[in-house]
N, C-alpha and C positions, 0 to 999 in steps of 0.2 A: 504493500500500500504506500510504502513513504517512498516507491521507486515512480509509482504511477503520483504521486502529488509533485513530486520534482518533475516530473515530464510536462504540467500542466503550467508548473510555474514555468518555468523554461522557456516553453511555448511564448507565456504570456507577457515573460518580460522579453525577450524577442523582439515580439510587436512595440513592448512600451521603447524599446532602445532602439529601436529604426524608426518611430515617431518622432522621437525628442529629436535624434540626429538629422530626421529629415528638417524637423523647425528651426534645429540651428541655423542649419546650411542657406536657408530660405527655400528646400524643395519645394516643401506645402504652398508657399505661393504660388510659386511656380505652376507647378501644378494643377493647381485651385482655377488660374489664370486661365489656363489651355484645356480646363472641362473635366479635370481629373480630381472627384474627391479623395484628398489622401486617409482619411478615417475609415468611406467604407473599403480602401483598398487594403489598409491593416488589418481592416477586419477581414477581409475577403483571404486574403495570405494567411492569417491566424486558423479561418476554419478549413482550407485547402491543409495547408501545412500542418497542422493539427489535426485535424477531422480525420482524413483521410487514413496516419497513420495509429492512430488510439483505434479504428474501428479495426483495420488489420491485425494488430496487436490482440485485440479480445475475442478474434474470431478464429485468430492463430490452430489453436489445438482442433477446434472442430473441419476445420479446412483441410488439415493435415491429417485426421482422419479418414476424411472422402476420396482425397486427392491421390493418397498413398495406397489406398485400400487396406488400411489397419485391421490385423485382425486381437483384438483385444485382449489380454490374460485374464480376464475374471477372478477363474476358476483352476488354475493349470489342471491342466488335463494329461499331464507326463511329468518325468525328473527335470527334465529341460527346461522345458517353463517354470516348474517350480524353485529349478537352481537361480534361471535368470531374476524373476522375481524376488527373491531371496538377496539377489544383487544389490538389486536396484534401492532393494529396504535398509539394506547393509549401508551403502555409498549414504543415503539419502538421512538416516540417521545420524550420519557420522557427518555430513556436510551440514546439517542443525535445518533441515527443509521438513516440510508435507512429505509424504507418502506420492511419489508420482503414479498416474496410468503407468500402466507396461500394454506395450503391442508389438506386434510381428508384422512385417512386411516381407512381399515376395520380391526379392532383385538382387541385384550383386551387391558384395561387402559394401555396408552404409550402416548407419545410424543415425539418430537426432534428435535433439529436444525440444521442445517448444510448450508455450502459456505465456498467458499474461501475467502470473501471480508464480512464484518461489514456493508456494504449500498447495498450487491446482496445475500442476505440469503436468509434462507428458512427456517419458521416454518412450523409443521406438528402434528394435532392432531388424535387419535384413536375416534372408533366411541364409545371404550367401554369406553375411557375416558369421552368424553361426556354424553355418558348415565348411568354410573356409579356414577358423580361425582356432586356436589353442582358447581352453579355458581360463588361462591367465591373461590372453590377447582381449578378449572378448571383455573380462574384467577391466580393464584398460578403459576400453571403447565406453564401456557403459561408464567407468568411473570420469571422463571426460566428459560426456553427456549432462551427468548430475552435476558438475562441476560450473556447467553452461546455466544451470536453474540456480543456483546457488550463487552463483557470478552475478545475476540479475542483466544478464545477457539480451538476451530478448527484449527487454525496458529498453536497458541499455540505446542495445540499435534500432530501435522504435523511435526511442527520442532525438537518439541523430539523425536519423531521418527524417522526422518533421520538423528539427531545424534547416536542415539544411531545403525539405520543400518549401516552407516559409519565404527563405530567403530569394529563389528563386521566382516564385510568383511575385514576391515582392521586388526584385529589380529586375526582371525580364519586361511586368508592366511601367515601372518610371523612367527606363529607357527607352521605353518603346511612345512613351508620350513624347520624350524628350527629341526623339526623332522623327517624331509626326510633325511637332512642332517646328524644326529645323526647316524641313520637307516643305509644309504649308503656309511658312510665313508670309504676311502681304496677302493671304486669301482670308477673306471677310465673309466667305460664305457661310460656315460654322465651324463652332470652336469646340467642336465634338471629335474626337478618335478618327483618323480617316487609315487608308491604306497602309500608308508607313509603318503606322502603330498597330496594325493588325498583324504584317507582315514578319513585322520587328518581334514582337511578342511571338511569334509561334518559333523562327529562328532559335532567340535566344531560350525559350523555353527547354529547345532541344540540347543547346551549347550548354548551358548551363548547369541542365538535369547530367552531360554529362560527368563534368566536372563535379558536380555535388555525389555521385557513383563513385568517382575515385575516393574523395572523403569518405563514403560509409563504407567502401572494400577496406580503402584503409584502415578504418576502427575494424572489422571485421576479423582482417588477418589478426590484429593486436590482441583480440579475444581467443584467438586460435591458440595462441604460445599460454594463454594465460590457464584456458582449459587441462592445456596437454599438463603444465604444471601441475596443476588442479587435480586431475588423475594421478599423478604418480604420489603427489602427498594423501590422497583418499588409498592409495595404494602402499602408501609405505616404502617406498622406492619407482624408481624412473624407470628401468628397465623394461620393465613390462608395456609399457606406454611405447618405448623406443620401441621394439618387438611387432608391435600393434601398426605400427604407422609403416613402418618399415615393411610391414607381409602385404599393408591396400598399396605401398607404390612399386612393390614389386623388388625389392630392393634385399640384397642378404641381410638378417636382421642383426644389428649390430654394428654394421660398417655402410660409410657414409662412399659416395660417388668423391673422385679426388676433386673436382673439381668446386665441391664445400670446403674441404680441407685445407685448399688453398687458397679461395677470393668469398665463398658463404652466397656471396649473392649475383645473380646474373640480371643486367637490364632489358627486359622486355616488354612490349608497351602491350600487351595484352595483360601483364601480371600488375600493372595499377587499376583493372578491373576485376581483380580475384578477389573472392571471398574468403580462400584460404591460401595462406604458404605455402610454397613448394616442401613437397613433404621430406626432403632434404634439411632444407631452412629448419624444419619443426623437432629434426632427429636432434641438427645440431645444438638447437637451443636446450635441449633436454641434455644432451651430452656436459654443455658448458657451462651447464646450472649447477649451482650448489646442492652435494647431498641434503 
C-alpha cells in the first residue's frame, strides 16, 4: 500500500513540478495565448500518465492469467507441485510477503511474477523450466521471482512508467503548440491547434515514447541484478542462481564467455531496449558480488 500511495504522489507532484516550471518560464502564457489551456493539459498528462498505468498494474495478475494460460496449484495434485508450492511458501516466508498464487505454464524454461500488492502476487513456473532444470536451479528461479514481489518491482516499474508517460504527453503536446505556433504566425484565422500541432504531436509522441522505453528497460535491467541477488541471499549462497541463469543461456554452468572476463559489456543498440541483461552480464555480477 505505501508503494501504490508513492506512485500517486509521484504522479501528482509530477504535474505540480511541470506546472510551477511551466509558470516560471512564462509557458502558461504562452500557451494560454495560442488556445492551449495549460491546466487541462496537466490534467490530461496526469490521467494519460497515471490512469493508464495504475489500471495495468491492478489488472496485472489476472491478464497474466488469461494471456499465459495459467494453470493454477490449488490443490497439488502430485510431489511436484506440492514440492514447488512448498517453495514458493518457503522463499515467501523468509522474504517477510503474503503467500503468493503458484501456477504452471506450458512453454520453454521461463518464469515470472506479477501483482499489484507484495501479500496478493503471483508466481508462475514453465513446464520446460521444470523439466529442463535441476531442483536446486528451479529453486533459484522461483527464489528470484519472490524476490521481484518482495522488491516491490512491479510498483516499482508501474511508477516509472507513468512518469515517464506523463512526461511525454506533457511535452510532445507544448511543442507541438509551440510549432503550430511558429508555422501559423500572421494567420488570424484561428488560434486553435492547426496541422503542425497535430503532426508534431503524433511525431514526437513516437520519438519520445521511445526514448522514455530506454529509461524503463533501463530501471528494468537494474531490477534484474537486484533479483538474481535477491535469490541467492533467499538461497543462502549464489551458486545456484549462477547454475540457473547459466542452463536458460545455454552456457557451461559456472564459467563465463571470455569475452565478460575481459571488457563485461558489449555496445549494442538493441540492448538499450532490453528488459533484461545479457545473461552473461547477470553471471558476472553474481560472481563479483560479495559472499
Amino acid at each position: 500500500m505505501k508503494r501504490i500511495l508513492l506512485f500517486v504522489l509521484t504522479n501528482v507532484l509530477v504535474v505540480a513540478v511541470l506546472g510551477v516550471v511551466a509558470s516560471l518560464l512564462g509557458v502558461n502564457r504562452f500557451l494560454t495565448a495560442n488556445g492551449l489551456n495549460l491546466t487541462a493539459l496537466l490534467g490530461f498528462a496526469l490521467v494519460m500518465g497515471f490512469g493508464g498505468a495504475i489500471i495495468s498494474l491492478l489488472i496485472s495478475k489476472p491478464m497474466a492469467k488469461w494471456s499465459s494460460g495459467l494453470r493454477m496449484i490449488d490443490n497439488p495434485q502430485n510431489a511436484d507441485e506440492a514440492w514447488i508450492v512448498d517453495t514458493v511458501r518457503k522463499f515467501a516466508d523468509k522474504a517477510g510477503i503474503g503467500m503468493p498464487e503458484v501456477g504452471i505454464f506450458e512453454g520453454e524454461p521461463n518464469a515470472f511474477a506479477t501483482g499489484a500488492f507484495k501479500n496478493s502476487s503471483l508466481v508462475a513456473v514453465s513446464t520446460g523450466l521444470l523439466q529442463g532444470m535441476t531442483h536446486e536451479e528451479i529453486e533459484a528461479v522461483i527464489g528470484h521471482e519472490v524476490a521481484h514481489i518482495a522488491n516491490g518491482d512491479m510498483v516499482t516499474m508501474t511508477l516509472i512508467q507513468g512518469v515517464m508517460n506523463t512526461f511525454v504527453v506533457f511535452l510532445s503536446r507544448v511543442i507541438g503548440y509551440a510549432v503550430d505556433s511558429f508555422l501559423r504566425r500572421g494567420d488570424d484565422r484561428s488560434s486553435g491547434p492547426g496541422i503542425g500541432y497535430m503532426i508534431t504531436t503524433i511525431v514526437l509522441d513516437i520519438v519520445l515514447g521511445f526514448a522514455a522505453a530506454i529509461v524503463v528497460a533501463w530501471f528494468s535491467r537494474q531490477r534484474e541484478f537486484r533479483a538474481d541477488a535477491g535469490a541467492a541471499q533467499l538461497m543462502g549462497r549464489k551458486q545456484p542462481m549462477m547454475n540457473a541463469l547459466a542452463r536458460l543461456g545455454g552456457l557451461p554452468a559456472g564459467e563465463l564467455p571470455k569475452a565478460v572476463e575481459a571488457m563485461g559489456i558489449t555496445g549494442k543498440m538493441g540492448q538499450l531496449f532490453a528488459t533484461h541483461p545479457p545473461i552473461e552480464e547477470r553471471i558476472a555480477a553474481l560472481q563479483n558480488a560479495k559472499a
